[in-house]
Every structure is written in C-alpha cells, then in structure tokens.
C-alpha positions in Angstrom: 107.0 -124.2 9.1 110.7 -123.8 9.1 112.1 -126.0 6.3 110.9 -130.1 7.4 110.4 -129.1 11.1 107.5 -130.9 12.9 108.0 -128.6 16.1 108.9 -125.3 16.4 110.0 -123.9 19.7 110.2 -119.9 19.4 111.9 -117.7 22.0 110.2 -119.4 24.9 110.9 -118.4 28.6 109.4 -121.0 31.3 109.7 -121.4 34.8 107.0 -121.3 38.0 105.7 -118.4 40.3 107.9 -115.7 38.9 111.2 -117.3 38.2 112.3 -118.2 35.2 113.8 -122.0 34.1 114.5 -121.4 30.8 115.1 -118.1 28.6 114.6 -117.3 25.6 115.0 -120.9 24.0 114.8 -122.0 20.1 115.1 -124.9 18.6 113.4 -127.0 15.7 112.7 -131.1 15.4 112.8 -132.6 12.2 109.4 -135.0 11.0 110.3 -138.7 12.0 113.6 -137.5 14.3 114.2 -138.8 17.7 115.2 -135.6 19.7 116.6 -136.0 23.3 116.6 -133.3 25.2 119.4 -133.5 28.0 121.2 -131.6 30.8 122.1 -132.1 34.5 119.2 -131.8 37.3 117.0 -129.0 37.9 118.1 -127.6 34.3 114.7 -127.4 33.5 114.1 -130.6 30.7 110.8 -132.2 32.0 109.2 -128.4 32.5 110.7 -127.5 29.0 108.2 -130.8 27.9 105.4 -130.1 29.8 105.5 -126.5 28.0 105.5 -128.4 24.6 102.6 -130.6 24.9 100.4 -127.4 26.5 100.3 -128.7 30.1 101.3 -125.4 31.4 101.5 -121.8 29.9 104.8 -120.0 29.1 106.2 -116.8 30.3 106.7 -116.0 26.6 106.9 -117.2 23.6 105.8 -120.1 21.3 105.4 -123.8 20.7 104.4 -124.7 17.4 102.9 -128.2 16.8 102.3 -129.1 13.1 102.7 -125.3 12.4 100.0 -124.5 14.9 100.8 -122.4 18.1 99.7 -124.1 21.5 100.0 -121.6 23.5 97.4 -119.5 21.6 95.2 -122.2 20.5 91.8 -121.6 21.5 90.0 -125.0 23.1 89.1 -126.5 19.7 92.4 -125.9 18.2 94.3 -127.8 21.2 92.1 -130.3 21.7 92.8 -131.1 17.7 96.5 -130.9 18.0 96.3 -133.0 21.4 94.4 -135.9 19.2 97.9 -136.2 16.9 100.3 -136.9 20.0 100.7 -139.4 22.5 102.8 -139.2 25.8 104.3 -141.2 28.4 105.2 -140.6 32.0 107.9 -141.5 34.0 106.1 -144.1 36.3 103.9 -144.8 33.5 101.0 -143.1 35.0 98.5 -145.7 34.7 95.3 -145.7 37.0 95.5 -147.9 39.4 91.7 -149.0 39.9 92.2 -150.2 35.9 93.0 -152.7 33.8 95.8 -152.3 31.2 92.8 -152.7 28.5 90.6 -150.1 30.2 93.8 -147.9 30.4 94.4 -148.3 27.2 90.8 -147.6 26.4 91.1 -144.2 28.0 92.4 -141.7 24.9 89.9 -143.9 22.6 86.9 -143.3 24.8 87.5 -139.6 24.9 88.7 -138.6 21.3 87.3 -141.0 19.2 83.4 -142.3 18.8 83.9 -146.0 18.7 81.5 -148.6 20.5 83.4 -150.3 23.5 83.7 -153.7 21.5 85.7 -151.5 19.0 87.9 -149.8 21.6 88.5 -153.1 23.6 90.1 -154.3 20.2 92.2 -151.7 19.3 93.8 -151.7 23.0 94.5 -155.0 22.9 96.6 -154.1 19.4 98.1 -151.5 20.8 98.9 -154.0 24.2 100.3 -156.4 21.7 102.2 -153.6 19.7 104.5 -153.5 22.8 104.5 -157.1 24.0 102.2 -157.0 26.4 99.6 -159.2 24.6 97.5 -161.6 27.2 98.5 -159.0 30.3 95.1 -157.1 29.6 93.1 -157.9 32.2 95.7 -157.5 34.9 96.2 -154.5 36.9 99.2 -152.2 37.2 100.3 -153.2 40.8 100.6 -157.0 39.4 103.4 -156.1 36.9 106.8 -154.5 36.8 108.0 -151.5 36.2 108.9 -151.8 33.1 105.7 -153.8 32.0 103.9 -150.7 33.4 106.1 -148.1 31.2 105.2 -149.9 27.9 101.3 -150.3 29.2 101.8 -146.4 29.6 103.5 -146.1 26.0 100.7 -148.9 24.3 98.0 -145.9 25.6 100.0 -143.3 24.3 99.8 -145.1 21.0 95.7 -145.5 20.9 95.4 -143.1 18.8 97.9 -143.8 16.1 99.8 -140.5 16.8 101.7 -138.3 14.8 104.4 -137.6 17.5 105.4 -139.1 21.0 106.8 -137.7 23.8 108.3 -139.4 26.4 109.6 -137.8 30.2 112.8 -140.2 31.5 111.6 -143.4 30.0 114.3 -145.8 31.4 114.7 -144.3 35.1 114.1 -147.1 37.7 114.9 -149.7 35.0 117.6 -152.2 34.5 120.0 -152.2 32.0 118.5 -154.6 29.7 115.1 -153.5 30.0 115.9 -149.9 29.4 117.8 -150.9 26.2 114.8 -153.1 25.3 112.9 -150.0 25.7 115.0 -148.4 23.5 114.9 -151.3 20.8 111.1 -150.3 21.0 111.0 -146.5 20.7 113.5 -147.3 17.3 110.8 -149.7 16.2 108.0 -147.8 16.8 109.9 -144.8 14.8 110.8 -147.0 11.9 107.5 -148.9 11.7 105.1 -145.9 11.9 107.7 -142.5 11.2 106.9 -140.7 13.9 108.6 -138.2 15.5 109.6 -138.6 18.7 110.8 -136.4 21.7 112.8 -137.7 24.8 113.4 -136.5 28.0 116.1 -138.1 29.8 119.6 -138.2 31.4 120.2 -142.5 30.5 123.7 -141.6 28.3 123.5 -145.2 27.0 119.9 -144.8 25.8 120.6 -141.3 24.3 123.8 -142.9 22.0 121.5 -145.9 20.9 117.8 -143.8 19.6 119.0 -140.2 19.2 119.6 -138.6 15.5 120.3 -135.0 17.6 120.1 -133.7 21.2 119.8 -130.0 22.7 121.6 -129.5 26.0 119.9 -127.4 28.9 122.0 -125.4 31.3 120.8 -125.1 34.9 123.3 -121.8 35.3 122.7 -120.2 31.9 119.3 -120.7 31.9 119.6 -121.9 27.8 120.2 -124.4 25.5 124.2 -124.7 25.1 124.7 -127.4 22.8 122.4 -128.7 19.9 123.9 -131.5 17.2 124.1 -135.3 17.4 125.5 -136.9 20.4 128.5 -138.5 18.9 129.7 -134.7 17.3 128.8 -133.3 20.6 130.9 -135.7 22.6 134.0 -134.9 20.5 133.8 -131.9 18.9 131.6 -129.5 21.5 133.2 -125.9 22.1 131.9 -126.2 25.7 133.9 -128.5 28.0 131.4 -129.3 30.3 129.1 -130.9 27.2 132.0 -132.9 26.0 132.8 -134.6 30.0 129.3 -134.5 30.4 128.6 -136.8 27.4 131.7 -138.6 28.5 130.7 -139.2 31.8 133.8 -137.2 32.7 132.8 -134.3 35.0 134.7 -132.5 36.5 135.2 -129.4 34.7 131.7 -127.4 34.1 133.5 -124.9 30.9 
C-alpha cells in the first residue's frame, strides 16, 4: 500500500448504463483519517461510495481495501474484506418488521457463528455504544430520525470494524442533532481508530470531523480539490471550491 493509506482508489471511471460520473479518479485515505468526500448535486459522491464498498462494478479501474482490490476479489476475498467494514445509510436503512436489537443482530447472524444469547448481548453493547441503550426492543417507526441513524450506525459497528462509511449522515436532521452526530463519529474515531469515510454536503459537519476532503465536479467529471477544509477554504486555486466552502456561490472558477 501506498505509504500509511488504508484505501487506495486507482484511476476509477464510474457512472450507470454507458455514461460516465466520474473519470479517471485517485486518491488515497490515511489509517484512522476522517475523509469527506464533497461536491454539489449530481457530482457523483454517493455513487463514487457505493463503488468503494463493492456495491456496484466500475467502468475501470480499482478500489483497494486493506491493499486488496474489490473489484477483482473473487467471492471469498469480498466477503472477507466486507467483514472489516461497516456502513450506514442515509435514512438509516433499518428493517422495518425489526427491532433495533434484531437489526443489530443482523451482520452478527450472518458473519459471525455466535449463539443468539451471544448476539443479543453484543447488540445491545453496540445500542448502548450510541446511546440508544433500553430502545432495543422498539421498532424503527417509534423513534426519530435521528434515533434511527445511530440504530443504523450501532449495526454498522456489530462487528467491531476496521473502517466506516457513512452516505449524508446529518441530512433531515437538526442542527444539534447532526452536531451530536458528529461528536459521535469523533468518538467512535478516537475510541476505536478507525478510519472513517463521509459522504456529505453538511459544511458545518465537514469543518468539525474532517482531517482532509476531496471535491467532485459535476462538469469535469473529477476530483478538483483534495487537502483539509480550512486550507481549501482559503487557499484553493479554484474559485468555485473556495465560495463553495464559503457558502459564497456565485462564481463556479
């Protein structure tokens, strides 16, 4: 692996049918970094993630997780790498005919050979790992949205993964429970070291959790800006990157 990187993504070209979202793109994350991957709507940043975790085949090129590819990973080799990270949806994703325990139950039942008194303990840890302890036994629809995104992010966590990825984890909340979000992901970093990926366009929650960010372009099809978000919002060549982290739009160059 290149140098300390945890994730190597090679001259990879995405998109759907026959037209492509992304060209050609590189970039590396560091072991124990929180990366945010940015840029404005339709630039490609949740299909760019769903490429990384092996959810859909590139056009080109490679992912590298751990220095293993996924994209030419026979069954075995996936199914390995897919045992050392979690992820979390936007709406959290959770079955609705479940409990938050038997959610949380889910990655443990399928990877792991514990009994189901051993599972039904390590959920509830991992419920009470994001404050969510005596909630178990409720369902999804009884809770909010943002009690629903942490239940999503507790199964993510079952199996004590290497690496999380997350797709928009604060859209739909409020203010202070998207920071308290936030306060979590840092947590969860410092407390376990894991590397974590973001998706997202919540400016306020990339500023708080982000060491560096790459910047998609809808119209160049690439990444135009890579660094930490305080460099990039006052020392970026492009324009558009600096009023974009600014908040300040009006210029795209």
């Amino acid at each position: 692996m290149e140098n300390d990187a945890i994730i190597e993504v090679r001259d990879l070209t995405v998109g759907y049918d026959r037209r492509a979202v992304l060209e050609k793109i590189n970039f590396t994350v560091k072991k124990g970094e929180i990366f945010c991957i940015l840029g404005g709507s339709g630039c490609g940043k949740s299909t760019l993630l769903k490429h990384m975790i092996g959810l859909l085949p590139p056009f080109s090129g490679d992912v590298r997780l751990f220095g293993e590819s996924m994209v030419y990973a026979d069954d075995a080799a996936r199914h390995r790498l897919m045992r050392r990270f979690g992820v979390t949806y936007q709406g959290g994703a959770l079955f609705g005919s479940m409990t938050l325990l038997e959610n949380v139950e889910l990655p443990l039942a399928e990877y792991t050979g514990l009994s189901r008194a051993e599972r039904r303990k390590v959920a509830a840890e991992k419920l009470a790992q994001v404050d969510l302890a005596g909630f178990e036994d409720y369902m999804p629809a009884e809770i909010s949205g943002g009690m629903r995104k942490r239940a999503g992010l507790a199964r993510a966590l079952a199996l004590d993964p290497e690496m999380l990825f997350f797709d928009e984890p604060s859209a739909g909340l409020d203010p202070i429970t998207a920071a308290e979000l936030d306060r979590l992901i840092l947590k969860l970093r410092d407390q376990s070291g894991a590397t974590i990926v973001v998706v997202t366009h919540d400016l306020d929650s990339v500023f708080a959790i982000a060491d560096r960010i790459i910047m998609l372009s809808k119209q160049d099809k690439k990444i135009v800006a890579e660094g930490s978000p305080c460099d990039l919002r006052e020392n970026a060549d492009m324009l558009w990157v600096r009023n974009f982290l600014t908040r300040d739009g009006l210029s795209r160059r």
